[in-house]
Backbone bond lengths (Angstrom), bond angles and torsions (degrees), N, CA, C in turn:
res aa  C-N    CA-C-N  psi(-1)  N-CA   C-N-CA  omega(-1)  CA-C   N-CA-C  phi
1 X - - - 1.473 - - 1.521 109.48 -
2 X 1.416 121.22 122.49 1.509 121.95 179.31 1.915 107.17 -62.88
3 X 1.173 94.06 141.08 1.398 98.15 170.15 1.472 139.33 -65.17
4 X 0.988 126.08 161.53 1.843 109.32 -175.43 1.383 96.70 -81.41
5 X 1.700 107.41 138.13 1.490 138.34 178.60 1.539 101.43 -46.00
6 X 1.023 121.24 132.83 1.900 130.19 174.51 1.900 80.05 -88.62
7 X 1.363 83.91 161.02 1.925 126.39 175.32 1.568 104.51 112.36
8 X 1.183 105.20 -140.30 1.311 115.94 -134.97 1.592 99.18 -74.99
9 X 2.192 129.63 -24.96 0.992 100.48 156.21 1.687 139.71 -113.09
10 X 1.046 111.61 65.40 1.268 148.53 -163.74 1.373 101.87 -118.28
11 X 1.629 110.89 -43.13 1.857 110.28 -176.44 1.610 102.27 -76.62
12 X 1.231 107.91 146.73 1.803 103.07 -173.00 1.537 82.68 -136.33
13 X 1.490 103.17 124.24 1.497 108.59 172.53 1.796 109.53 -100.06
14 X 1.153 128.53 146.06 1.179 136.11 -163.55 1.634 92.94 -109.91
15 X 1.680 78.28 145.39 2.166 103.42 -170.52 1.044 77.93 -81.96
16 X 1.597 128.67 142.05 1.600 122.18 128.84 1.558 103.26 -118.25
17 X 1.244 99.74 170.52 1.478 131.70 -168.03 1.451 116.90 -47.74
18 X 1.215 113.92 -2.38 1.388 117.71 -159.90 2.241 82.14 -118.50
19 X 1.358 98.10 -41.07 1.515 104.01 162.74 1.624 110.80 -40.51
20 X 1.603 119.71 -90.75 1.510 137.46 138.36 1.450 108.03 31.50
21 X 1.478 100.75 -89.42 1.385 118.79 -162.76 1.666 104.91 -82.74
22 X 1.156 145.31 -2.58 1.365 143.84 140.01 1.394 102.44 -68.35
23 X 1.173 145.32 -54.40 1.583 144.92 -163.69 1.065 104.67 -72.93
24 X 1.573 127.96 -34.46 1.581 124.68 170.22 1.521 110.45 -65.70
25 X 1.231 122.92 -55.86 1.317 121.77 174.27 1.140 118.72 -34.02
26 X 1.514 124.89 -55.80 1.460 148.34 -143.44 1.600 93.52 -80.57
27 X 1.559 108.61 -54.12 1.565 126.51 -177.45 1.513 99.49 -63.70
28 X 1.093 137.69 -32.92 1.397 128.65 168.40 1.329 117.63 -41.53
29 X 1.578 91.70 -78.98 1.355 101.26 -177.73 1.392 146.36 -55.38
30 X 1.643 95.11 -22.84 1.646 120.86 165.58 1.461 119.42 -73.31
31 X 1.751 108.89 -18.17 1.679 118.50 150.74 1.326 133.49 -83.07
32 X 1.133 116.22 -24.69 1.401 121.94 162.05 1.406 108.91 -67.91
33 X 1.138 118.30 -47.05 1.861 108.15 -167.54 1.486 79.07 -86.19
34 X 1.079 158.29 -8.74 1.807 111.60 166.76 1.180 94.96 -105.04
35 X 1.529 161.29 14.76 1.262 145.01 108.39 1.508 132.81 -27.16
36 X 1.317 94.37 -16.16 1.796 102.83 174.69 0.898 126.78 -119.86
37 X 1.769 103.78 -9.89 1.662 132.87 147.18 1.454 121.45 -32.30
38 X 1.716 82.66 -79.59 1.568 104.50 174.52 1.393 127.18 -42.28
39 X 1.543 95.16 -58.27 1.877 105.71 173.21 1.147 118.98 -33.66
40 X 1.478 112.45 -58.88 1.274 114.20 -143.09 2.101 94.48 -91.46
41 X 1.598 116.84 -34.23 1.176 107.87 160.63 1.609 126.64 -41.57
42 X 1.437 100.29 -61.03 1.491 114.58 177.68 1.403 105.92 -50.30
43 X 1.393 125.12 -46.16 1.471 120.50 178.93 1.750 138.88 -39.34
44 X 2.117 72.29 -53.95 1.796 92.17 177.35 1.478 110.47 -77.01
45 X 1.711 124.19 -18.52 1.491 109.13 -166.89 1.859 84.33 -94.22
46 X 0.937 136.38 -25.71 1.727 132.55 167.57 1.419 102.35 -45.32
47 X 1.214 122.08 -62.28 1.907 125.90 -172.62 1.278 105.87 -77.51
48 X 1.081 141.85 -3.73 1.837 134.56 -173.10 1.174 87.40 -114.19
49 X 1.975 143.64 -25.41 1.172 132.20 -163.16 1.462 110.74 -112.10
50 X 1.428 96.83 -5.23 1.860 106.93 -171.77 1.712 113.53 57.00
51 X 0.982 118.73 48.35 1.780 113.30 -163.35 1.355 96.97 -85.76
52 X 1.329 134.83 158.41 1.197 141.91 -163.78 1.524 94.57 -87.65
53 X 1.771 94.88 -59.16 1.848 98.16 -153.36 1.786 97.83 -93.14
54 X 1.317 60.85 77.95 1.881 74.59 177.50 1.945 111.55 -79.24
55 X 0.937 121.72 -10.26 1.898 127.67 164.44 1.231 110.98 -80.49
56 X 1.152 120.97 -28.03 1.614 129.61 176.69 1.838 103.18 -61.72
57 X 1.739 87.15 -50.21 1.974 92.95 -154.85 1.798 90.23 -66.68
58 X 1.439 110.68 -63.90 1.777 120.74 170.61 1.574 107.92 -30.51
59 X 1.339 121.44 -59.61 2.037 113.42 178.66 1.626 99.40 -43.73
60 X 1.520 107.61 -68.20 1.526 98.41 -174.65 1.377 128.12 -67.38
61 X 1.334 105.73 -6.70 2.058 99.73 162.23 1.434 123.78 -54.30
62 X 1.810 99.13 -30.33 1.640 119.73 -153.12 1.547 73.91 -95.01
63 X 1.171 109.13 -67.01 1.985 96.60 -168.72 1.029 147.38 -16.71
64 X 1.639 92.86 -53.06 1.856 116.51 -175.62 1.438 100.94 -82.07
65 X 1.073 134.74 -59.82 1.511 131.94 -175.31 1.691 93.77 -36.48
66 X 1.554 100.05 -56.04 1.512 89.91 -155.34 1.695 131.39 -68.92
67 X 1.772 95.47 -17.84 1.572 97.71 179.56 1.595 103.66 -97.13
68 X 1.335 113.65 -12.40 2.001 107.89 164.22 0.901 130.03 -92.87
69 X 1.362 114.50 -29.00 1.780 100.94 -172.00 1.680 109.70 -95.77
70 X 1.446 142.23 -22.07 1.374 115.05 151.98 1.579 138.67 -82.45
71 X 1.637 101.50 16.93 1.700 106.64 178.58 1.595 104.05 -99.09
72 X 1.628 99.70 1.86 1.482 104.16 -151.87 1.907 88.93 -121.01
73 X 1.057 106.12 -52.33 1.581 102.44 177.02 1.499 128.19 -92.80
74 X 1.188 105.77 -11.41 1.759 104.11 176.69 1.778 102.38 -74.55
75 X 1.468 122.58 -62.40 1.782 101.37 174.00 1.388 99.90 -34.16
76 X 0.928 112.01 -89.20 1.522 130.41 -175.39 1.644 116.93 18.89
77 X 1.579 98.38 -94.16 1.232 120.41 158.21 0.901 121.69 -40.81
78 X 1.298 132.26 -23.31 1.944 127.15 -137.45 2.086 73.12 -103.79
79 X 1.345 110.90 -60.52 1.745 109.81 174.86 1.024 108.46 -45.48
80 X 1.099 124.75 -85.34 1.608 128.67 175.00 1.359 123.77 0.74
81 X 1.883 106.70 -51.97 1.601 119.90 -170.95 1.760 96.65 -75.10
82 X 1.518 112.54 -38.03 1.540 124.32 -158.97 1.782 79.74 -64.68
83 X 1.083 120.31 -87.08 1.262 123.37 179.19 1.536 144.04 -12.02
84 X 1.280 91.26 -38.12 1.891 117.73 170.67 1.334 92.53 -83.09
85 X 1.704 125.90 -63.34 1.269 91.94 -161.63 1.465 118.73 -86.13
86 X 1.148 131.47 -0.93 1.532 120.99 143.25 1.342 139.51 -29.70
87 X 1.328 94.52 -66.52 1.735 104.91 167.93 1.403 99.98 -53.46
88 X 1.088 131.24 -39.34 1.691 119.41 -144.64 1.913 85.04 -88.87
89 X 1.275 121.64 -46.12 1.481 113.71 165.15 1.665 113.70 -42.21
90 X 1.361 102.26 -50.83 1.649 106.48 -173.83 1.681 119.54 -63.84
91 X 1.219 111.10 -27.33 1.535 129.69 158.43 1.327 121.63 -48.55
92 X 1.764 113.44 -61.30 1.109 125.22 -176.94 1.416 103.28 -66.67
93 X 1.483 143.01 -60.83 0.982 165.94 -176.24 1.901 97.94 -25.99
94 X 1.863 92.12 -62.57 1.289 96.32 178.51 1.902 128.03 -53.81
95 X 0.978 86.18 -41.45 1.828 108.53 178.52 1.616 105.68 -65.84
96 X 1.535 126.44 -56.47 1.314 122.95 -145.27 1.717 90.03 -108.65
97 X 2.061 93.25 152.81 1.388 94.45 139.15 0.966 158.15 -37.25
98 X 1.078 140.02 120.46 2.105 118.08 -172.57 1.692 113.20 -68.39
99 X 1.548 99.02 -28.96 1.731 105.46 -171.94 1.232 82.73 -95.57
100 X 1.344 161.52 -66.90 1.475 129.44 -140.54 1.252 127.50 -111.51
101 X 1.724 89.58 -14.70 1.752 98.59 -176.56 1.559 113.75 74.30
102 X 1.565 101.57 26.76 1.942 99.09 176.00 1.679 76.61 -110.37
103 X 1.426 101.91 -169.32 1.467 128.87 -165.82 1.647 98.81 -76.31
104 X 1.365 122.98 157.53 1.436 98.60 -169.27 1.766 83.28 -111.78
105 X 1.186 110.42 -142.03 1.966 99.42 -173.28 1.114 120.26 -104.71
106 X 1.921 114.36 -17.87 1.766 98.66 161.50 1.359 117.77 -63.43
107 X 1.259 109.70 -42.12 1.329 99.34 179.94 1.399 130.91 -83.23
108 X 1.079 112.69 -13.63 1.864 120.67 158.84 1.723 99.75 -50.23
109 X 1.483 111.54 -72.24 0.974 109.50 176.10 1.644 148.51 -35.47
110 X 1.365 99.47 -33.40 1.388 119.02 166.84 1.388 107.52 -68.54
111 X 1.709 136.11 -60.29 1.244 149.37 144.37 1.696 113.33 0.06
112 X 1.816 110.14 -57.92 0.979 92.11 -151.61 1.545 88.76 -86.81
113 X 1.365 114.30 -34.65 1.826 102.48 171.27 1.517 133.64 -11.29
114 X 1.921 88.93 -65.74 1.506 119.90 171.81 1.633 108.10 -40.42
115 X 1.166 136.02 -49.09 1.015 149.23 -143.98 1.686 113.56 -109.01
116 X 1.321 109.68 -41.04 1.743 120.60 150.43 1.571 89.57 -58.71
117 X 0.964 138.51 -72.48 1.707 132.59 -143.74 2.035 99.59 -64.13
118 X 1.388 113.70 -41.90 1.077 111.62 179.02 1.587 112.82 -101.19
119 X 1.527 118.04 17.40 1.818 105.01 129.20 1.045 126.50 -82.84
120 X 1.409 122.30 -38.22 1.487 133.20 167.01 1.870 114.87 -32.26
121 X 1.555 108.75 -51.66 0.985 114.19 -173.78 1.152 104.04 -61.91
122 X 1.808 123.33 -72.94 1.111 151.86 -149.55 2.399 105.70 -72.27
123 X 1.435 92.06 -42.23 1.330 107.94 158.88 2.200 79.83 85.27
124 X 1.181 107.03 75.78 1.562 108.33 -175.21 1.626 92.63 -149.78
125 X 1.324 120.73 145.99 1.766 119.21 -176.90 1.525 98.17 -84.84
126 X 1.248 77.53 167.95 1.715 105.29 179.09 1.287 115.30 -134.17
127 X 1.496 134.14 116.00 1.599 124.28 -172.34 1.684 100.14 -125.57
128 X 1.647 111.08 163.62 1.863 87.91 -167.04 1.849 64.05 -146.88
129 X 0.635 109.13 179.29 1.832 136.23 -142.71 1.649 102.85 -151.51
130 X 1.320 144.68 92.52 1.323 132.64 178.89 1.521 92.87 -102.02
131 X 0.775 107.33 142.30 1.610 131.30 -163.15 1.748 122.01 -135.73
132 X 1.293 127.56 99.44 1.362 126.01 175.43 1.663 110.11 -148.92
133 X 2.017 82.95 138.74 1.649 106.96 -179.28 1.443 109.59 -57.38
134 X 1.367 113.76 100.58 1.645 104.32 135.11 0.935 134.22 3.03
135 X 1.416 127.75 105.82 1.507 136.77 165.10 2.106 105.26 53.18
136 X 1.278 94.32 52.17 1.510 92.61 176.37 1.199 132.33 -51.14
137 X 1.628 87.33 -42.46 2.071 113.30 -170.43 1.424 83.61 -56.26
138 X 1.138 132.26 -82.28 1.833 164.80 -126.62 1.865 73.47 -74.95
139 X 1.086 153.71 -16.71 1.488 125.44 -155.58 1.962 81.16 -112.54
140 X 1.478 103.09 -49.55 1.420 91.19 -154.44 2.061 96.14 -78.11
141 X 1.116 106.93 -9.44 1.759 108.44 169.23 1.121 110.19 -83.02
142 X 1.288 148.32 9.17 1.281 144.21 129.63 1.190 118.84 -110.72
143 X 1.223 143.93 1.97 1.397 126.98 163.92 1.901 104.21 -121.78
144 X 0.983 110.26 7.19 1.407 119.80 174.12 1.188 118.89 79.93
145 X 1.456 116.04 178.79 1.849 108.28 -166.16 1.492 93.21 -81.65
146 X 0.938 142.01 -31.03 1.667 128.14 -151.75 1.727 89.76 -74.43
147 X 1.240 117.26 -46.50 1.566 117.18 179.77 1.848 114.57 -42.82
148 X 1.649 82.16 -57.23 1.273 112.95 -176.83 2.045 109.90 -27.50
149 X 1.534 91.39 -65.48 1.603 123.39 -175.77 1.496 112.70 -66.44
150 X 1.631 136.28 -23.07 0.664 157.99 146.95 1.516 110.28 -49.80
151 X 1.274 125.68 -83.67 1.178 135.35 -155.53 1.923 90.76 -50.09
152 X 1.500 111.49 -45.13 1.405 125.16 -153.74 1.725 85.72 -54.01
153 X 1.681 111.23 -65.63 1.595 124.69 -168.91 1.824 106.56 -46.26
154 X 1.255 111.79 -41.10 1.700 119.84 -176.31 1.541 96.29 -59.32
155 X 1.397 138.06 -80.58 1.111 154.04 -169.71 1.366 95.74 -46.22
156 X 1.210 146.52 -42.18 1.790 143.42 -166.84 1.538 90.87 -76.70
157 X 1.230 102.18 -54.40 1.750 94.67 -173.67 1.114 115.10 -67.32
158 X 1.403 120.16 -25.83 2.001 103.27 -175.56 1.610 100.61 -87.69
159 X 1.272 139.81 -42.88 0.997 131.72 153.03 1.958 121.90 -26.32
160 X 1.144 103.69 -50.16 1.445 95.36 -154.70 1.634 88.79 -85.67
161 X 1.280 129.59 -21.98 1.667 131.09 159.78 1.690 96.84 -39.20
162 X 1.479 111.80 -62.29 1.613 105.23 -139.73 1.807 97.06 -70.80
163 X 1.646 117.33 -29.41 1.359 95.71 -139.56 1.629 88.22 -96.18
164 X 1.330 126.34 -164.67 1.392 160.57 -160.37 1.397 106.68 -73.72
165 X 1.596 124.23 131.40 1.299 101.70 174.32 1.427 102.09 -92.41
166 X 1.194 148.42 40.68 1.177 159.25 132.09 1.687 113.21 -68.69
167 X 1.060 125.58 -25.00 1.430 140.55 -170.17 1.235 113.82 -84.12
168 X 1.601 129.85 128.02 1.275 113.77 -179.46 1.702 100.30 -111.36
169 X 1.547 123.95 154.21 1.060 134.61 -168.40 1.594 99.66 -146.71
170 X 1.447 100.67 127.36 1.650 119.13 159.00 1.120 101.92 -141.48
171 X 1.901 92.30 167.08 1.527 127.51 156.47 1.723 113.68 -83.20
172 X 1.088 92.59 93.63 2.189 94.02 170.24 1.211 127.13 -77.94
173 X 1.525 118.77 -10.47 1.121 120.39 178.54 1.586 111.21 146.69
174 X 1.779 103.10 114.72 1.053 131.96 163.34 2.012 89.00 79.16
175 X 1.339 100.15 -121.26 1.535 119.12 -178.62 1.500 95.58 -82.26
176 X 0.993 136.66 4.02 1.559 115.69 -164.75 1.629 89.42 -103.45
177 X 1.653 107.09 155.58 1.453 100.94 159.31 1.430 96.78 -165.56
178 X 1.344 120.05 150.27 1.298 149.19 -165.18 1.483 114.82 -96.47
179 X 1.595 117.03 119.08 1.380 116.14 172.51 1.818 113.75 -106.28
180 X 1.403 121.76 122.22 1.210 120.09 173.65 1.671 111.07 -102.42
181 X 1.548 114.83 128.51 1.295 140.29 -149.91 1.746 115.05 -110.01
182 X 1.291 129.46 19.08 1.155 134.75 -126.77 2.257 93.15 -73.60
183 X 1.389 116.49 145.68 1.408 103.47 -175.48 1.024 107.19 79.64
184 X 1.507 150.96 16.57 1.233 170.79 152.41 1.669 143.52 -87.85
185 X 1.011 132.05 110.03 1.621 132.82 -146.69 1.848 81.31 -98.20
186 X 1.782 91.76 177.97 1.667 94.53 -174.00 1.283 91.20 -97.28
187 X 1.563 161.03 12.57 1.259 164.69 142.33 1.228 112.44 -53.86
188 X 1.778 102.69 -62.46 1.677 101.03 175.51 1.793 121.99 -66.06
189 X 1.569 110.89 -12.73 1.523 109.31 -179.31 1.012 104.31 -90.31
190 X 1.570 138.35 -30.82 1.518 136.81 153.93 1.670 115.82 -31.38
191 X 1.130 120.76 -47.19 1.528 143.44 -160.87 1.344 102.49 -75.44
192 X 1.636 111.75 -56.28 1.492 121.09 179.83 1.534 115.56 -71.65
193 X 1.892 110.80 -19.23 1.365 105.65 -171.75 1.701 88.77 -80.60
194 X 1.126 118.87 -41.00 2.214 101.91 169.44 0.736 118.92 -42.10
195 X 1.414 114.73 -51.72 1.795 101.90 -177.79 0.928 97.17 -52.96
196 X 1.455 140.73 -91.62 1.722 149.02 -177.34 1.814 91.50 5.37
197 X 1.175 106.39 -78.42 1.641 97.22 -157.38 1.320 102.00 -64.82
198 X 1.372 132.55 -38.08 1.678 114.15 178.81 1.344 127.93 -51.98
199 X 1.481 105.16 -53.88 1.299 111.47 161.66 1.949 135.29 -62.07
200 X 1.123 95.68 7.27 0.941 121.95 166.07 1.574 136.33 -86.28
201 X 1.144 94.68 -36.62 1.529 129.77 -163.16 1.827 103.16 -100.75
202 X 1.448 90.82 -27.87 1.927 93.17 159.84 2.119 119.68 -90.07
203 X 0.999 95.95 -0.23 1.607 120.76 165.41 0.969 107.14 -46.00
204 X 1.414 144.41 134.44 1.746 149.46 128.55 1.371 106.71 -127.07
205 X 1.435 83.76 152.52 1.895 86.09 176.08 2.084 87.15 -141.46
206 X 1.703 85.19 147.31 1.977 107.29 -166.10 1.396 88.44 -79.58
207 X 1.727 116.53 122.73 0.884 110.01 152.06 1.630 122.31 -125.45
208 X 0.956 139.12 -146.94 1.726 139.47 -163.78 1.777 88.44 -88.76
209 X 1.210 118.37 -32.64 1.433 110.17 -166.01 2.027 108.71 -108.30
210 X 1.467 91.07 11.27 1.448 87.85 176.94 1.522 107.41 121.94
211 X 1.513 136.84 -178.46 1.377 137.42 -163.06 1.818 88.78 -99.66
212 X 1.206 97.30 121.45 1.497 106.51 170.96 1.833 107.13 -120.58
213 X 1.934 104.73 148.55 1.360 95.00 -173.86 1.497 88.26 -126.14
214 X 1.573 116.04 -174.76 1.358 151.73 -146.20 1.303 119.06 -111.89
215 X 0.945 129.09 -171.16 1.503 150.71 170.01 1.414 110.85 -163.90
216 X 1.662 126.40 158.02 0.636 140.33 -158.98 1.936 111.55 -149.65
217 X 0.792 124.02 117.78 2.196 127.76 164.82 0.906 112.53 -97.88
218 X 1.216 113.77 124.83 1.807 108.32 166.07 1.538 103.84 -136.09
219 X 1.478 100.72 158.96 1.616 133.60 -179.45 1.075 119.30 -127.68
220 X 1.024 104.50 101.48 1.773 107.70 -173.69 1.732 99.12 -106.59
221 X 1.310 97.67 166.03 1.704 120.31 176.40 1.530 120.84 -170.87
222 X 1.230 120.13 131.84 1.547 131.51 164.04 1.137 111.63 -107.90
223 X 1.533 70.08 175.74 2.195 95.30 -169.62 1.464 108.62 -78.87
224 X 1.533 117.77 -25.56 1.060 132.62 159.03 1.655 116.78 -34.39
225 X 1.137 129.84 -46.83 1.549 167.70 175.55 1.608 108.88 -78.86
226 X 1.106 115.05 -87.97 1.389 126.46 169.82 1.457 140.16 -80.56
227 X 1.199 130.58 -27.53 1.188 129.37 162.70 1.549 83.00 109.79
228 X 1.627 105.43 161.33 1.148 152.78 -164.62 2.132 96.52 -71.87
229 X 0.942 120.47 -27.85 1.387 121.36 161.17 1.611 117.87 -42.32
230 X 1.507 101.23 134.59 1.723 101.88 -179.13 1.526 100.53 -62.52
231 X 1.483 103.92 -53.35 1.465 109.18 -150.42 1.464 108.68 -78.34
232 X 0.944 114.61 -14.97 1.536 137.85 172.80 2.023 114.24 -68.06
233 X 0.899 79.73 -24.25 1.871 92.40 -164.09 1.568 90.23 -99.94
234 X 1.289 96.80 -48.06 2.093 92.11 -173.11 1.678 117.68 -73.82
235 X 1.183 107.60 -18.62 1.106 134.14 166.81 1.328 133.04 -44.71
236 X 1.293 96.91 -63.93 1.907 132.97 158.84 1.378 91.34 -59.49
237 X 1.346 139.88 -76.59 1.447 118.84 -140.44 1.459 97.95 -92.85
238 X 1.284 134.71 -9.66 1.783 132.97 157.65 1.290 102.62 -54.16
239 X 1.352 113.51 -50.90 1.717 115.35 -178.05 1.776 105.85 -48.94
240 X 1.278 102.77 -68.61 1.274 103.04 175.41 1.650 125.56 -29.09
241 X 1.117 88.56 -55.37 1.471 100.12 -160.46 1.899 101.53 -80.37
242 X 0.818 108.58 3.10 1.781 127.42 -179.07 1.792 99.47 -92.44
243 X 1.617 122.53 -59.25 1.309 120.57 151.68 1.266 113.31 -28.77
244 X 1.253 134.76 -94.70 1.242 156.33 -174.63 1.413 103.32 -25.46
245 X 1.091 115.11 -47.14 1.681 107.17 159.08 1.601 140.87 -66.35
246 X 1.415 81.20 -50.03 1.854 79.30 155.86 1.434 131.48 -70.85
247 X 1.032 105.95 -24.96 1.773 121.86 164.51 1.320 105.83 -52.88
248 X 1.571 122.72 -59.62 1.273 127.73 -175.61 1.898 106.54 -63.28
249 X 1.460 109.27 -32.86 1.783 104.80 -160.51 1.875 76.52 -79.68
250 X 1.059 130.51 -39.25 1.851 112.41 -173.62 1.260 102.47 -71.02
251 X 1.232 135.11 -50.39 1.589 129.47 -174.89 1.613 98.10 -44.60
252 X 1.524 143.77 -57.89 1.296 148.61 -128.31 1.627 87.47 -91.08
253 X 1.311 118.45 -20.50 1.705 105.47 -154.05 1.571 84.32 -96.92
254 X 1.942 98.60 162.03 1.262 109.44 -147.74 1.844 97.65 -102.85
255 X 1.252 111.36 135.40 1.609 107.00 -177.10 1.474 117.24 -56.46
């Protein structure tokens, strides 16, 4: 006997209770309005037909609504809800980090497109901020990954407190993460990349040997600078942020 076909019905999404109790609601209300359906049908064909046993025709208005429409719409719905909110997990899923819950980099990326395409239009700058922890490897190889993953989640959240909800912010990879600045000159992303490190620099994360803090590089670049090009813009602030490292490996060496 061939086996049942894998894809899409093969995936079995599970009702929970929060499913349930939306589908009960929903099934309520989808019985009440054809209870008032019925009535008021049954009413007018009672008065246009003159029928005597008019309590008879009214009992069975209330009847039928009531033994079809919640044997018929509570499954129904109750999948339906399981179903929506799957996708709507599977959506988010697609968009976000798993560890921090910022944007992960296809979809930053798509974002920042959107946003080059509507300075272009609008003729307004765009500056993006690339941003990465200091000696990441070296923090979570001595204080271990759970620290490691931690420190990453602390830093997403105080960041994503300080900046703009106009501002888009991801993780692109590993320690690195990307700030998009849209309405922004390359003066004012200079300004905001200080804050970044101050607030940064008030950071600790608890570890086995006590509260240890961070560092932070950043590379910023505008369109002002680079032009309205993705690869052009990320380019510039990789460059940057490539300085900023060697700056840091000469600062560290000993006179």
């Amino acid at each position: 006997m061939a086996s049942a076909p894998e894809g899409r019905f093969s995936h079995y999404t599970p009702v929970l209770n929060s499913d349930r109790f939306f589908a009960l609601r929903l099934t309520a209300v989808f019985t009440v309005i054809s209870l008032v359906a019925s009535l008021l049908i049954t009413t007018v064909g009672v008065l246009l037909t003159g029928q005597r046993d008019w309590l008879a025709a009214l009992s069975l208005a209330l009847l039928i609504p009531l033994l079809l429409v919640p044997p018929l719409c509570y499954p129904l719905l109750a999948k339906l809800a399981a179903v929506t909110r799957d996708n709507r997990k599977l959506r988010q899923q697609a968009r976000e980090d798993h560890l921090t819950g910022l944007f992960n980099r296809p979809h930053l990326m798509s974002m920042l497109e959107r946003e080059l395409s509507l300075s272009q239009r609008h003729d307004h700058p765009v500056s993006i901020l690339l941003v990465d922890i200091v000696d990441f490897v070296d923090i979570a190889d001595r204080y271990g990954r759970h620290t490691g993953d931690r420190l990453l989640r602390i830093f997403s959240e105080r960041i994503r407190d300080k900046i703009r909800e106009s501002d888009l912010f991801g993780r692109i990879d590993g320690a690195q993460f990307l700030l998009v600045l849209p309405h922004t000159d390359f003066n004012d992303a200079l300004h905001m990349a200080e804050g970044l490190r101050s607030l940064t620099a008030s950071i600790q994360v608890q570890t086995d040997e006590g509260l240890a803090g961070f560092e932070i590089r950043i590379g910023a670049a505008s369109t002002e600078n680079s032009g309205r090009r993705l690869n052009a813009l990320l380019n510039e602030a990789d460059y940057a942020l490539y300085q900023s490292r060697n700056e840091h490996r000469h600062s560290d060496r000993p006179a």
